[in-house]
N, CA, C and O of each residue as an XYZ file, in Angstrom:
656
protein
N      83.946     77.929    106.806
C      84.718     78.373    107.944
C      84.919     79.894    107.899
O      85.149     80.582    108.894
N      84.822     80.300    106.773
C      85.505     82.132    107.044
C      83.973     82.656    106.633
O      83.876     83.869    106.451
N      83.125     82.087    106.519
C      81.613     82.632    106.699
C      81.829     82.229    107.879
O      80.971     83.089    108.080
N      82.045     81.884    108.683
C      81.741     81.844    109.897
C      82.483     82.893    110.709
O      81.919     83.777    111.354
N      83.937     82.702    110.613
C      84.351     83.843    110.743
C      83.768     85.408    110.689
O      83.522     86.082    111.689
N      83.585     85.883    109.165
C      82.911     86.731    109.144
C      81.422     87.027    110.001
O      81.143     88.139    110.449
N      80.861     86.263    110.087
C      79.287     86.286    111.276
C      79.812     86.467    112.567
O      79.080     86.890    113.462
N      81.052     86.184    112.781
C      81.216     86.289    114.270
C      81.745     88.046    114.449
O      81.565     88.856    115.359
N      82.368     88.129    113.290
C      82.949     89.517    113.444
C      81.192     90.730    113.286
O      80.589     91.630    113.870
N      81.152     90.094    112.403
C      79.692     90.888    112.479
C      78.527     90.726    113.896
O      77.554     91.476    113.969
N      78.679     90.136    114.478
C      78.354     89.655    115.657
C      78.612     90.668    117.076
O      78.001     91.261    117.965
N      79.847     90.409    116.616
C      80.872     91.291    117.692
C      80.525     92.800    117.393
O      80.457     93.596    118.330
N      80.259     93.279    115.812
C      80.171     94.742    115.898
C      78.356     95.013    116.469
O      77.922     96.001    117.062
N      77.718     93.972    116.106
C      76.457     94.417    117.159
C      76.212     94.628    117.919
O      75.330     95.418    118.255
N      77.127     93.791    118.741
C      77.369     93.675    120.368
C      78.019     95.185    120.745
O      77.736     95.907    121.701
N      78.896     95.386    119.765
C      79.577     96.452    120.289
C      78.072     97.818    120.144
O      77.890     98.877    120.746
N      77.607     97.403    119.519
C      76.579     99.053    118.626
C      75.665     98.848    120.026
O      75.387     99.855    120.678
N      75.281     97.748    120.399
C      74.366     97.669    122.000
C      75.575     98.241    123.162
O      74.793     98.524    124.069
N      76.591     98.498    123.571
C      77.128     98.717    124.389
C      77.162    100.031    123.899
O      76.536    100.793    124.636
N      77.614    100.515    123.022
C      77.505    102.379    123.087
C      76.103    102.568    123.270
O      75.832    103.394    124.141
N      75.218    102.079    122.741
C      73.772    102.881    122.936
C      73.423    103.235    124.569
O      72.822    104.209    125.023
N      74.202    101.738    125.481
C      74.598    101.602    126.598
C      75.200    103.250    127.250
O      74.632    103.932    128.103
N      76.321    103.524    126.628
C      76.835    104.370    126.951
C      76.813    105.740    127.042
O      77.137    106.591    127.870
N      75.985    105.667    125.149
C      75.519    107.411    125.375
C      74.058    107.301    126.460
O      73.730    108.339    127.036
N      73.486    106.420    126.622
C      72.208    106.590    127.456
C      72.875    107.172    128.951
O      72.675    108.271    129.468
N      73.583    106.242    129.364
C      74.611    106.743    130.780
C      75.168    107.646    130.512
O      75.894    107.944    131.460
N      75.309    108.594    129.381
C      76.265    109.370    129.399
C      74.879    110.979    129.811
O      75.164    111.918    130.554
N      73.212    110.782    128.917
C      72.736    111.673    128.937
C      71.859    111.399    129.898
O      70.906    112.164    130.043
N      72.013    110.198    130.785
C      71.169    110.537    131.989
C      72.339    111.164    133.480
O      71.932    111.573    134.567
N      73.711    111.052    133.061
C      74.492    111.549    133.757
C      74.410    112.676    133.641
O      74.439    113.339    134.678
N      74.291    113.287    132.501
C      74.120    114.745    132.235
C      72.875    115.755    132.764
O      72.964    116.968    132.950
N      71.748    114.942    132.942
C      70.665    115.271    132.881
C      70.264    115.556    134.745
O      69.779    116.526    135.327
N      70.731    114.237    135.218
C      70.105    114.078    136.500
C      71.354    114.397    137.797
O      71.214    114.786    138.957
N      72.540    114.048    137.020
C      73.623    114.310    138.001
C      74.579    115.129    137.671
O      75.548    115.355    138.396
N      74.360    115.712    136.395
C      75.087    117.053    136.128
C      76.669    116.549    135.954
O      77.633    116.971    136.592
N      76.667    115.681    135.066
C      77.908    114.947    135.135
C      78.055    113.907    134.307
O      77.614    112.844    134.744
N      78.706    113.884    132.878
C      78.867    112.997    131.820
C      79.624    112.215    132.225
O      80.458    112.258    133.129
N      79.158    111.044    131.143
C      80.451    110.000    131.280
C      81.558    110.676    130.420
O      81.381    111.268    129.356
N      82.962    110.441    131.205
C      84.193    111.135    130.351
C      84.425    110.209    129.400
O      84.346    108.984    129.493
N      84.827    111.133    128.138
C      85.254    109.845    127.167
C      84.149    109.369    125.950
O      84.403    108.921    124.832
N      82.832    109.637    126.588
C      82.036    109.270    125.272
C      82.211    109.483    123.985
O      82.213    108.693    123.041
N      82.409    111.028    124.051
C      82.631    111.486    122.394
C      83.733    110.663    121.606
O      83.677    110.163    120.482
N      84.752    110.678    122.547
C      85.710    110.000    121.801
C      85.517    108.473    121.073
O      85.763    108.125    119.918
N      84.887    107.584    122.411
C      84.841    106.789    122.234
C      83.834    106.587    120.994
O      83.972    106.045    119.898
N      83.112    107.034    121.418
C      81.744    106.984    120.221
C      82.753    107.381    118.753
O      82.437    106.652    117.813
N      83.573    108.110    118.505
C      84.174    108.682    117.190
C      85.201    107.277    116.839
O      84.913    106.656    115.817
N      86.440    106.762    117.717
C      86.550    105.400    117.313
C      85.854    104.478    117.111
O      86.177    103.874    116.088
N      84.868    104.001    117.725
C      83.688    103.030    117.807
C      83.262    102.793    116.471
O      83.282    101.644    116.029
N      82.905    103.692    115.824
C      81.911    104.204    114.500
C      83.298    103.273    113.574
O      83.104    102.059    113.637
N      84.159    103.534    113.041
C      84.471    102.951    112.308
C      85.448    101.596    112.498
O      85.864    100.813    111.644
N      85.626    101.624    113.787
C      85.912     99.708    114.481
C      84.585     98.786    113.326
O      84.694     98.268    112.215
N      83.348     98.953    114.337
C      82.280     98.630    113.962
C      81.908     98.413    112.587
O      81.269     97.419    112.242
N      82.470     99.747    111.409
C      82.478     99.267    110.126
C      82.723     98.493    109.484
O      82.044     97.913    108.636
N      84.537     98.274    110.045
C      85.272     97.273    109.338
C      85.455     95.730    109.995
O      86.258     94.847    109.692
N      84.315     95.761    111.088
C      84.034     94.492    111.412
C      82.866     93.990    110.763
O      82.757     92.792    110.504
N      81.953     94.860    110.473
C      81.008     94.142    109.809
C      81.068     94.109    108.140
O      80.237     93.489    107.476
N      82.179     94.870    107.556
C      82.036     95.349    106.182
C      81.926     93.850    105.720
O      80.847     93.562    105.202
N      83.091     92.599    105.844
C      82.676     91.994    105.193
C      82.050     91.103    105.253
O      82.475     90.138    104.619
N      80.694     90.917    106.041
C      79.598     90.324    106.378
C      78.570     90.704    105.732
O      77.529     90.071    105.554
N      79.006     92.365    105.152
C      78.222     92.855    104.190
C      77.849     92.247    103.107
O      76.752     91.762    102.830
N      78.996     92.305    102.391
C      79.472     91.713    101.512
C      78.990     90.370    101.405
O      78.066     90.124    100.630
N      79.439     89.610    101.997
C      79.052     88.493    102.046
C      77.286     88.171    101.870
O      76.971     87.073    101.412
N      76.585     88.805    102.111
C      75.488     88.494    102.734
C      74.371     89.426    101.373
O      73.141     89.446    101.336
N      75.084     89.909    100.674
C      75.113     90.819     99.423
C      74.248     92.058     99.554
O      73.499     92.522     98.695
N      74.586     92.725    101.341
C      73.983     94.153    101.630
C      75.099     95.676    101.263
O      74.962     96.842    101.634
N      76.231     94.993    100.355
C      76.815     96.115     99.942
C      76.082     96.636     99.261
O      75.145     96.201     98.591
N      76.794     98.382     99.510
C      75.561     99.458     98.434
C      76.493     99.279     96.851
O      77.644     99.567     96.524
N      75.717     98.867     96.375
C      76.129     98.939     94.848
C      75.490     99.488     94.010
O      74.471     99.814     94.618
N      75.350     99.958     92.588
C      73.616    100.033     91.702
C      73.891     99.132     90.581
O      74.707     99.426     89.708
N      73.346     98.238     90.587
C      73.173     96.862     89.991
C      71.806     97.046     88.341
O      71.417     96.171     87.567
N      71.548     98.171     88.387
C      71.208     98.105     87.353
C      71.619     97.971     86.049
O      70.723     98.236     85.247
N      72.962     97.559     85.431
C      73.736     97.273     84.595
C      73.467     95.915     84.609
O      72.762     95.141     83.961
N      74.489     95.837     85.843
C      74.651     94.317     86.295
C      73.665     92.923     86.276
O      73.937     91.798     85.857
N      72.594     93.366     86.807
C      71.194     92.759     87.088
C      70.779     92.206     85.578
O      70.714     91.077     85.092
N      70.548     93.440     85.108
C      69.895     93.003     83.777
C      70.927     91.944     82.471
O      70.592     91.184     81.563
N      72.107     92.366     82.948
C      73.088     91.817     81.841
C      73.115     90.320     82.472
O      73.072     89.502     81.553
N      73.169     89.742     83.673
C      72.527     88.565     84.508
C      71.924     87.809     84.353
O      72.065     86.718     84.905
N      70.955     88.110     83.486
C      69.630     87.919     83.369
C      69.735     87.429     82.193
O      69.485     86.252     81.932
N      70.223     88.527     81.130
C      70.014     88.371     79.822
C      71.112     87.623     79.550
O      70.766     86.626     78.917
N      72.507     87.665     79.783
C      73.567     86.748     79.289
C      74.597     86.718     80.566
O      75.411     87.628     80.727
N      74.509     85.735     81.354
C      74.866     85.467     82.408
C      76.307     85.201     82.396
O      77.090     85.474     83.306
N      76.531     84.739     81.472
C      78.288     84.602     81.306
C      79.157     85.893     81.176
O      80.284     86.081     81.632
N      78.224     86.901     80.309
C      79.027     88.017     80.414
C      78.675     89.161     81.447
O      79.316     90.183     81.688
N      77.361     88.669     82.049
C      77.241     89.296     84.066
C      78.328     88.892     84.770
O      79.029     89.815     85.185
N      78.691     87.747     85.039
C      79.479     87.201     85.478
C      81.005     87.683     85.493
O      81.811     87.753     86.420
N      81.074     87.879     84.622
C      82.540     88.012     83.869
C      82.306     89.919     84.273
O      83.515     90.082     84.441
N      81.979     90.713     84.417
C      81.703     91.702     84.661
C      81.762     92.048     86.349
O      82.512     92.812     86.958
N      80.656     91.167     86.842
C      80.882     90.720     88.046
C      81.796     90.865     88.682
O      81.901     91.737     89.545
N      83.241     89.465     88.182
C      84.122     89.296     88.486
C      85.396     90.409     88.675
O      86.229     90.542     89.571
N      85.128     91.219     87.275
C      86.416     92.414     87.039
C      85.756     93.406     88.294
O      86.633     94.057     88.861
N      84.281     93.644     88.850
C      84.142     94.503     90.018
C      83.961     94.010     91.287
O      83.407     94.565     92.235
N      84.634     92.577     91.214
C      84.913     91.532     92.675
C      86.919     91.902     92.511
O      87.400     92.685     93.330
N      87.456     91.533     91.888
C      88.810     91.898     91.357
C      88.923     93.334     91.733
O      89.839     93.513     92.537
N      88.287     94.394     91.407
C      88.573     95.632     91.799
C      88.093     95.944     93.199
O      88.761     96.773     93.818
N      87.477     95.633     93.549
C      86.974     95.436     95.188
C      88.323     95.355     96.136
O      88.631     96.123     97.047
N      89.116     94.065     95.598
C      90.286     93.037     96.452
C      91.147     94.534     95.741
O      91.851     94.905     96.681
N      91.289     95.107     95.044
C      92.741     96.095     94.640
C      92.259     97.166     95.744
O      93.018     97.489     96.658
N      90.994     97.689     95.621
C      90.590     98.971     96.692
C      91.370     98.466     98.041
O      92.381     98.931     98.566
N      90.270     96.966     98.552
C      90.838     96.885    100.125
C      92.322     96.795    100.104
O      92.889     97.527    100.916
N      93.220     95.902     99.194
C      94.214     95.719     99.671
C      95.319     97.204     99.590
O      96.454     97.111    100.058
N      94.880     98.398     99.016
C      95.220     99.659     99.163
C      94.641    100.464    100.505
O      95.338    101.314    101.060
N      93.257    100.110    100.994
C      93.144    100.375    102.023
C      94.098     99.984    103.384
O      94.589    100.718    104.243
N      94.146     98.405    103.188
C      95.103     97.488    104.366
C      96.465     98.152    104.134
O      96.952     98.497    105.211
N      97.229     98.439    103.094
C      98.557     98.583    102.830
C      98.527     99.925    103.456
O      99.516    100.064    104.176
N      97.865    100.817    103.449
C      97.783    102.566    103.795
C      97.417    102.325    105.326
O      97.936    102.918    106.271
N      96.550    101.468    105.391
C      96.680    101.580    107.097
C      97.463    100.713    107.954
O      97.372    100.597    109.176
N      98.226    100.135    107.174
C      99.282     99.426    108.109
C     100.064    100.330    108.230
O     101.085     99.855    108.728
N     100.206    101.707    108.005
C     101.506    102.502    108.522
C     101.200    103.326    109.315
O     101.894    103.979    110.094
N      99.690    103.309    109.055
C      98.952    103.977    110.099
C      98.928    103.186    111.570
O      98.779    103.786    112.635
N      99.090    101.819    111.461
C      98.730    100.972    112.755
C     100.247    101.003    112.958
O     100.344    101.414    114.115
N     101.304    100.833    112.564
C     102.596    100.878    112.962
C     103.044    102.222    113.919
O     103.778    102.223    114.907
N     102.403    103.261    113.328
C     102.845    104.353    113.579
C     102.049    104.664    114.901
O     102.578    105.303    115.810
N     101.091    104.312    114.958
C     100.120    104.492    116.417
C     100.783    103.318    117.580
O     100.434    103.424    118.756
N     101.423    102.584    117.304
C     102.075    102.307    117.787
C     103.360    102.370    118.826
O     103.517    102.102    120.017
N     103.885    102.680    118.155
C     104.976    103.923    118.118
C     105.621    104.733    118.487
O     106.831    104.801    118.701
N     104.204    105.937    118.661
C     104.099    106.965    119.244
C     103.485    107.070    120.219
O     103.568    108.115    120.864
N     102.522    105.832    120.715
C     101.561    105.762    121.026
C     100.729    106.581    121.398
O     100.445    107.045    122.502
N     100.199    106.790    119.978
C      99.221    108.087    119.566
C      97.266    107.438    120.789
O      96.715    106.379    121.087
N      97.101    108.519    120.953
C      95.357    108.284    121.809
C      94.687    109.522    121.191
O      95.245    110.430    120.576
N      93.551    109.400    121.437
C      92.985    110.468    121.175
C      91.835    110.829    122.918
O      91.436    109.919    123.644
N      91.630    111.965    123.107
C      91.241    112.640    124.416
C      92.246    113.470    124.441
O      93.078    113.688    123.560
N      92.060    114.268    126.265
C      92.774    114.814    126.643
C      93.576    114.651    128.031
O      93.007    115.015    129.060
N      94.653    114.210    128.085
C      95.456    114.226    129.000
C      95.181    114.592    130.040
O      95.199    115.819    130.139
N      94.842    113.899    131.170
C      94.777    114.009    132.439
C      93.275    113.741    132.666
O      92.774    113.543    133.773
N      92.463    113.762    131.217
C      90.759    113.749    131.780
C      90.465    112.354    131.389
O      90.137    111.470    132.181
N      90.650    112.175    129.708
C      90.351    110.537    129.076
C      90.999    110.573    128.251
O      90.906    111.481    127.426
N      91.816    109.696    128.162
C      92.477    109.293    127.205
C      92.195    107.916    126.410
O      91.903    106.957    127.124
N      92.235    107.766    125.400
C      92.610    105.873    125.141
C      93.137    106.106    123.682
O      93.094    107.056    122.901
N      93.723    104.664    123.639
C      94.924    104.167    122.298
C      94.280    103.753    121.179
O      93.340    102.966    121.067
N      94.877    104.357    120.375
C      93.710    103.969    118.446
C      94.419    103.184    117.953
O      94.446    103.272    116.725
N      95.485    101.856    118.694
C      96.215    100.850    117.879
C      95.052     99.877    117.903
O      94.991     98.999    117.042
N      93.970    100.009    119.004
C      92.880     99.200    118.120
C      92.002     99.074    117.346
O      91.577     98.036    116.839
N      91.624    100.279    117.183
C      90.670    100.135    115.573
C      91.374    100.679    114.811
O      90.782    101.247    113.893
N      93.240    100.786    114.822
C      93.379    100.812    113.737
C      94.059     98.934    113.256
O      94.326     98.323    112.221
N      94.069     98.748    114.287
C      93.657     97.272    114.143
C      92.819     96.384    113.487
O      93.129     95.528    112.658
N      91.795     96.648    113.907
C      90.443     96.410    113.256
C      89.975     96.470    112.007
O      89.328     95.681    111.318
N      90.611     98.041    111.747
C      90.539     98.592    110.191
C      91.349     97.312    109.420
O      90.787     96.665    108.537
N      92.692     97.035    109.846
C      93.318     96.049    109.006
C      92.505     94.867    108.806
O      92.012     94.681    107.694
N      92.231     93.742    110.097
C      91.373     92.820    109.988
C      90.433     93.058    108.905
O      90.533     92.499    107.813
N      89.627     93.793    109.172
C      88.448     94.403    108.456
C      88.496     94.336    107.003
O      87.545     93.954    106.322
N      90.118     94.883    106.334
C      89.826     95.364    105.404
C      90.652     94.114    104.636
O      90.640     93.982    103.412
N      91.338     93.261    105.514
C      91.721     91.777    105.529
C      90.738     91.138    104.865
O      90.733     91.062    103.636
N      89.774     90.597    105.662
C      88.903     89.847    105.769
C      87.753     90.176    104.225
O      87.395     89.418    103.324
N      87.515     91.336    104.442
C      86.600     91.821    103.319
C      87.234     91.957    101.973
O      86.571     92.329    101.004
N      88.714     91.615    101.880
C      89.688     91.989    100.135
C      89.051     90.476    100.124
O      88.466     90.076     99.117
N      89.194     89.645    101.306
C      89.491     88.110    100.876
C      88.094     87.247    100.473
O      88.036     86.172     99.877
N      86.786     88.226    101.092
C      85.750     87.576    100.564
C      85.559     88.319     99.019
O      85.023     87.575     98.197
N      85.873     89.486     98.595
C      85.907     89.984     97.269
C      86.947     88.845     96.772
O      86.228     88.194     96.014
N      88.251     88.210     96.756
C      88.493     87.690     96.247
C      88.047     86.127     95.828
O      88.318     85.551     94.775
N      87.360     85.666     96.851
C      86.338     84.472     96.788
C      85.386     84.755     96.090
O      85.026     83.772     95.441
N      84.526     86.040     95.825
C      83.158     86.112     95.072
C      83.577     86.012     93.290
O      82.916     85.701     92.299
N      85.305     86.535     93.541
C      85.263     87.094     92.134
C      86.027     85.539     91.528
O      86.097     85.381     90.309
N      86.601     84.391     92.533
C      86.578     83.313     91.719
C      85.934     82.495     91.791
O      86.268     81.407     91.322
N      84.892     82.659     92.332
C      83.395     82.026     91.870
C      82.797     82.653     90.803
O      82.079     81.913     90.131
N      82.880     83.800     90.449
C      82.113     84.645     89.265
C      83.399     84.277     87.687
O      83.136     84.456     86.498
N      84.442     83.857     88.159
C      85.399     83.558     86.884
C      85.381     82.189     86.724
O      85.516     81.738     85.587
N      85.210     81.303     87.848
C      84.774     79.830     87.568
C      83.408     79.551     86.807
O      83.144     78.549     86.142
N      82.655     80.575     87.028
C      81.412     80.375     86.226
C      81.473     80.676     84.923
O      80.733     80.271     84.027
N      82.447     81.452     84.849
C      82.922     82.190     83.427
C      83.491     80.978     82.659
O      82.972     80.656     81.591
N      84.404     80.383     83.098
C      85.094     79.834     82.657
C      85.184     77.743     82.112
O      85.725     76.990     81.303
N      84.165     77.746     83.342
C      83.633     76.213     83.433
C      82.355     76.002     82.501
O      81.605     75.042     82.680
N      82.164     76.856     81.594
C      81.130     76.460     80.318
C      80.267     76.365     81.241
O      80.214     75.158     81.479
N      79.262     77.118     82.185
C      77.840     76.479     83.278
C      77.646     78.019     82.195
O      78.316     78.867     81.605
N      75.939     77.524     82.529
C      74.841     77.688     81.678
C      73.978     78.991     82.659
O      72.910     79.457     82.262
């Protein structure tokens, strides 16, 4: 069920990456032929970029396209799998401490955009509200502590259940 979850969120940030391509195209044939941008792109395009991250981060993850360098890891795997594992686990465990410092730091950030109701543009031309990707960021960074915390008790159950 929360693989599924996660595919849908990753889903959604594709969808979203086809609608800007959408947008800057309208934005540089507006420019080009009618002397006249779409208002708002830049901006939008600058929230967009990291909505999109933290919807797909943990699909990343999941799907095991995080950037890591596994050359430690790999080989110790290989050669004594219990103590890959167990290694594994302490950098699935530290994963869930990063995000849940990420989520905790941007929940005051999403409170506070709130709030104030902070936008980014300029007044009177385009404006829009960053309580949603800083929204997103939370989900995001939700969703992705909680599949680090699933990988890393599967990597301590293996540790721990004597498997071979």
């Amino acid at each position: 069920m929360f693989s599924r979850l996660l595919g849908a969120m990753n889903a959604l940030g594709t969808v979203w990456i086809f609608l800007l391509m959408v947008l800057i195209n309208s934005d540089i044939l507006g420019r080009e032929l009618f002397s006249t941008p779409v208002r708002g792109t830049t901006e939008l395009l600058a929230l967009s970029i990291v909505g999109i991250v933290f919807l797909q981060l943990g699909h990343a993850l999941m799907s095991g396209r995080m950037t890591r360098s596994d050359m430690l890891i790999e080989n110790l795997l290989i050669a004594r799998p219990r103590a890959g594992r167990a290694l594994q686990g302490i950098f699935n465990l530290l994963g869930v401490v990063f995000l849940v410092i990420i989520f905790w730091g941007s929940l005051a950030l999403f409170e506070e955009a709130i709030e104030i109701g902070e936008y980014v543009g300029a007044a009177g031309d385009f404006t829009a509200p960053t309580w949603p990707i800083r929204l997103l960021i939370l989900i995001g960074a939700a969703a992705t502590g909680l599949q680090y915390l699933i990988m890393a008790w599967q990597d301590f159950r293996f540790v721990f259940a004597g498997e071979k």
